[in-house]
Backbone as a chain_set.jsonl record, in Angstrom:
{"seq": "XXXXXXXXXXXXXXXXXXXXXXXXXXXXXXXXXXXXXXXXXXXXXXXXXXXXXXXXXXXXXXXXXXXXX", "coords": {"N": [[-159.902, -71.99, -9.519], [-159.813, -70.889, -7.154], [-160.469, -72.851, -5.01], [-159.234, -75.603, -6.208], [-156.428, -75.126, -6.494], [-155.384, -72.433, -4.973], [-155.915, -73.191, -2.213], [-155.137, -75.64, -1.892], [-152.327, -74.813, -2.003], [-151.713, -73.231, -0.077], [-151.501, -75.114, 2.28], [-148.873, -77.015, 2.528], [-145.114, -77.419, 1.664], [-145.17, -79.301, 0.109], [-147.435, -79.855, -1.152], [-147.509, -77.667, -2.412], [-145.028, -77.993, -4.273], [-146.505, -80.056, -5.383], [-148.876, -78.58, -6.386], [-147.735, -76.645, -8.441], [-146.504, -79.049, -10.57], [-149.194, -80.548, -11.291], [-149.786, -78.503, -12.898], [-147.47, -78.194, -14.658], [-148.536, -80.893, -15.63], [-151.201, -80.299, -17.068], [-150.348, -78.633, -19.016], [-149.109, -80.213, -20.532], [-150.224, -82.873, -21.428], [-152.14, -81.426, -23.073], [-154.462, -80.234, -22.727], [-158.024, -79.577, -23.154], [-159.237, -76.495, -23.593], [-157.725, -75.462, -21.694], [-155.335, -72.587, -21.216], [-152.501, -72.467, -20.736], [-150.951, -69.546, -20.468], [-153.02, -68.057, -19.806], [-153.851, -69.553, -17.172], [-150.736, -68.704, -15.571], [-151.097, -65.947, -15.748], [-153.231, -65.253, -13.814], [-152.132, -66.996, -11.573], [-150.627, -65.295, -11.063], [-151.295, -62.737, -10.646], [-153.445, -63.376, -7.964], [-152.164, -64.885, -6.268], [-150.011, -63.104, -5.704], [-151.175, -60.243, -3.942], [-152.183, -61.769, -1.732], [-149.848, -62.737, -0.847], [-148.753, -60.835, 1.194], [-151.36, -61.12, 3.428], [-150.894, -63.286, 4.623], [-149.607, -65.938, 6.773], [-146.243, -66.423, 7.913], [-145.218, -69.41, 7.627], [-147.396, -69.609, 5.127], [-146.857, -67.724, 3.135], [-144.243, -68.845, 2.621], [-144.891, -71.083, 1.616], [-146.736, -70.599, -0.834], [-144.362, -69.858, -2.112], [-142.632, -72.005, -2.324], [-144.309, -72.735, -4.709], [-144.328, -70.396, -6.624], [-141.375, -70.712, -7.497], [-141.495, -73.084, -8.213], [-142.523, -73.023, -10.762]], "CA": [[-158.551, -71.863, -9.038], [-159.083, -71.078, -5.382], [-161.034, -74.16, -4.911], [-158.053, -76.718, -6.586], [-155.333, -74.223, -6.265], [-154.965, -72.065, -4.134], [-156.533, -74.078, -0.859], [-154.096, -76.428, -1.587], [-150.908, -74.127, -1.706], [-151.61, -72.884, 1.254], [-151.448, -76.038, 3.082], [-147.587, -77.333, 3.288], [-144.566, -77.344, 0.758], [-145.171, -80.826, -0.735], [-148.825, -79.306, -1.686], [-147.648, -76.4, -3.839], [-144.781, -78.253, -5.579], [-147.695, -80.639, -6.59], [-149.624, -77.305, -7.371], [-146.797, -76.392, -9.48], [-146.289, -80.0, -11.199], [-150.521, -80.741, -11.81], [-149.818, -77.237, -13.909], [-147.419, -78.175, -15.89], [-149.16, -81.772, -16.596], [-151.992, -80.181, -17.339], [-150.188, -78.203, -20.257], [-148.165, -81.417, -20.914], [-151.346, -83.399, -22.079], [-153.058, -80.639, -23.82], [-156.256, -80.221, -22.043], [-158.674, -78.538, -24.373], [-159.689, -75.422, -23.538], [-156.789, -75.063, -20.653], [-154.569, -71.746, -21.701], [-151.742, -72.226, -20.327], [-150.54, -67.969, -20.018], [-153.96, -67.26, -18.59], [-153.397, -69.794, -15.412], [-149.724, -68.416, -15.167], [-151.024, -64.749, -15.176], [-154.176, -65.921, -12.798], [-151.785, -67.175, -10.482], [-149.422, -64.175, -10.36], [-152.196, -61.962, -10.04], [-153.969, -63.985, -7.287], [-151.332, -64.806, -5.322], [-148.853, -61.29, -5.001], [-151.548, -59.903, -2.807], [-152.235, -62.888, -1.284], [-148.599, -63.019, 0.025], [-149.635, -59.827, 1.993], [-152.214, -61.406, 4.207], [-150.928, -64.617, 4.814], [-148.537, -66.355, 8.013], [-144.937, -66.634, 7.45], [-145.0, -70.335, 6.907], [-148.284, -69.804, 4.165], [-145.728, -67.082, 2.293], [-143.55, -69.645, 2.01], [-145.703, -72.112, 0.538], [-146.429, -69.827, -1.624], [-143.06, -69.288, -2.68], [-141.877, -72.63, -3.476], [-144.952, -72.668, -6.136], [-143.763, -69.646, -7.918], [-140.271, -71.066, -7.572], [-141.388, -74.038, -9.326], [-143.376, -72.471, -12.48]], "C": [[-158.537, -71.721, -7.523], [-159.606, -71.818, -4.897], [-159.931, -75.364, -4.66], [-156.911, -76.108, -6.125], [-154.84, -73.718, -4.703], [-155.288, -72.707, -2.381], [-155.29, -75.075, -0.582], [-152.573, -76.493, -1.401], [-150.338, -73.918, -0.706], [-151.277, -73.904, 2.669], [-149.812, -77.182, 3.522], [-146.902, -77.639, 1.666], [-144.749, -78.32, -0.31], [-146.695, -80.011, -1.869], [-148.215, -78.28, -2.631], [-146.545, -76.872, -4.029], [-145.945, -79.326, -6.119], [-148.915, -79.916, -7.232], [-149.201, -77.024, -8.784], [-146.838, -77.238, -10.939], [-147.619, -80.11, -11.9], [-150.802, -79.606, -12.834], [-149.211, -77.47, -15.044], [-147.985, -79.747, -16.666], [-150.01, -81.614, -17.514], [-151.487, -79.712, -19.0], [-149.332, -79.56, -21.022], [-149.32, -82.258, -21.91], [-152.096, -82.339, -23.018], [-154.069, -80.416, -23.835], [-156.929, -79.183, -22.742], [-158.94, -77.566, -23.011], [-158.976, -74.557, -22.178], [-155.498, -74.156, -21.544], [-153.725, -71.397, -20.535], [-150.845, -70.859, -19.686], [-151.754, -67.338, -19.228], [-153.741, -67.704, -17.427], [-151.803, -69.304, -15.148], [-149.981, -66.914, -14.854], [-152.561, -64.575, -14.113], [-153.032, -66.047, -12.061], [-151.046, -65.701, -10.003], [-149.756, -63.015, -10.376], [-152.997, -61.931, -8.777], [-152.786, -63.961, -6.046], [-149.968, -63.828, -4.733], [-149.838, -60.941, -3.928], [-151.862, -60.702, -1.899], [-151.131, -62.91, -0.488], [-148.754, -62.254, 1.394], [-150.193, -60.099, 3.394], [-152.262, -62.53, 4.318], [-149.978, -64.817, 6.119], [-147.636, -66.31, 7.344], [-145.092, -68.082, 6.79], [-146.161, -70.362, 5.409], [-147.569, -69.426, 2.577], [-144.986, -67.896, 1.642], [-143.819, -70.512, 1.004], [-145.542, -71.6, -0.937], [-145.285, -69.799, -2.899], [-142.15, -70.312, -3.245], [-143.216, -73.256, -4.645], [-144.136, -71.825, -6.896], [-142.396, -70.128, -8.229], [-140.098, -72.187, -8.009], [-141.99, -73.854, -10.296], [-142.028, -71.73, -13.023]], "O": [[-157.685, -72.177, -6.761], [-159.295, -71.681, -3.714], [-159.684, -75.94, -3.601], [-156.353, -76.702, -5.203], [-154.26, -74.257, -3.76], [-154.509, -72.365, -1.491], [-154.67, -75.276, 0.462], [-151.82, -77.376, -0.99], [-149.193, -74.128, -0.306], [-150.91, -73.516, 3.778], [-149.707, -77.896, 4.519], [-147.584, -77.957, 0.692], [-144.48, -78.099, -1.491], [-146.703, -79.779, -3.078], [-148.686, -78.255, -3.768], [-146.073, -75.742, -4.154], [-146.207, -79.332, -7.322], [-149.67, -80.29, -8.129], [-149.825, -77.081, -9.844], [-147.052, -76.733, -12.041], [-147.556, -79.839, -13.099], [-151.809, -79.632, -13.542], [-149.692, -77.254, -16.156], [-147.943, -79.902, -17.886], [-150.017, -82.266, -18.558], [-151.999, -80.202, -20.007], [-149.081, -79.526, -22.227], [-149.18, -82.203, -23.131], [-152.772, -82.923, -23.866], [-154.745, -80.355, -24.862], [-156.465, -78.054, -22.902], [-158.859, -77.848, -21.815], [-159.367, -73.488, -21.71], [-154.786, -74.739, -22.362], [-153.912, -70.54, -19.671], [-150.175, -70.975, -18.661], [-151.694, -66.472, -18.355], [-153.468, -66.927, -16.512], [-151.575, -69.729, -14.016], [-149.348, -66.417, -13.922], [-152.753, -63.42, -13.732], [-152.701, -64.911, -11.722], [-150.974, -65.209, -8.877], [-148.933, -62.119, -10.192], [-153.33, -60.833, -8.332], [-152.661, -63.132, -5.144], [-149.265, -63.883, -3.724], [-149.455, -61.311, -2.819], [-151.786, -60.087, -0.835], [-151.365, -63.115, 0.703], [-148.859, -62.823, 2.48], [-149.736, -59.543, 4.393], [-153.336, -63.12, 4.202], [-149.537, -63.757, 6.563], [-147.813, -66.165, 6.135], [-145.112, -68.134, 5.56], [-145.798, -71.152, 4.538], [-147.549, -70.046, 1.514], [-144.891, -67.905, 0.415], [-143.269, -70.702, -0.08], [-144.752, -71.896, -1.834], [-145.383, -69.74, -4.125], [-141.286, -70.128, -4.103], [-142.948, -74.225, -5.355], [-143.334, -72.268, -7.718], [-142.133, -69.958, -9.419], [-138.972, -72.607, -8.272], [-142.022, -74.888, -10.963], [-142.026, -71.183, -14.126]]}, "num_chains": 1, "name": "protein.A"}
């Protein structure tokens, strides 16, 4: 996750709604062994403190992920 994920959230709004979207494809197709409630409580464990210790514009980023899950 902070490899695919989060690296790429951080990097401008377009990037974390296609964070957002590659999430729910992933549950869309049915990718074995991908559990859908663990990456939703992964992210919103990961990224609350995260908000914390980030720039204003990173926050944001941020923010329109959770605001698209």
């Amino acid at each position: 996750m902070q490899t695919c994920v989060l690296s790429r959230v951080l990097m401008s709004p377009t990037d974390a709604t296609y964070c957002s979207q590659f999430y729910f494809f992933l549950h869309e197709i049915q990718t074995p062994g991908f559990s859908t409630l663990c990456f939703a409580d992964q992210i919103i464990r990961t990224v609350t403190p995260l908000i914390f210790c980030t720039t204003e514009y990173e926050a944001g980023f941020i923010g329109f992920l959770l605001y698209n899950l």
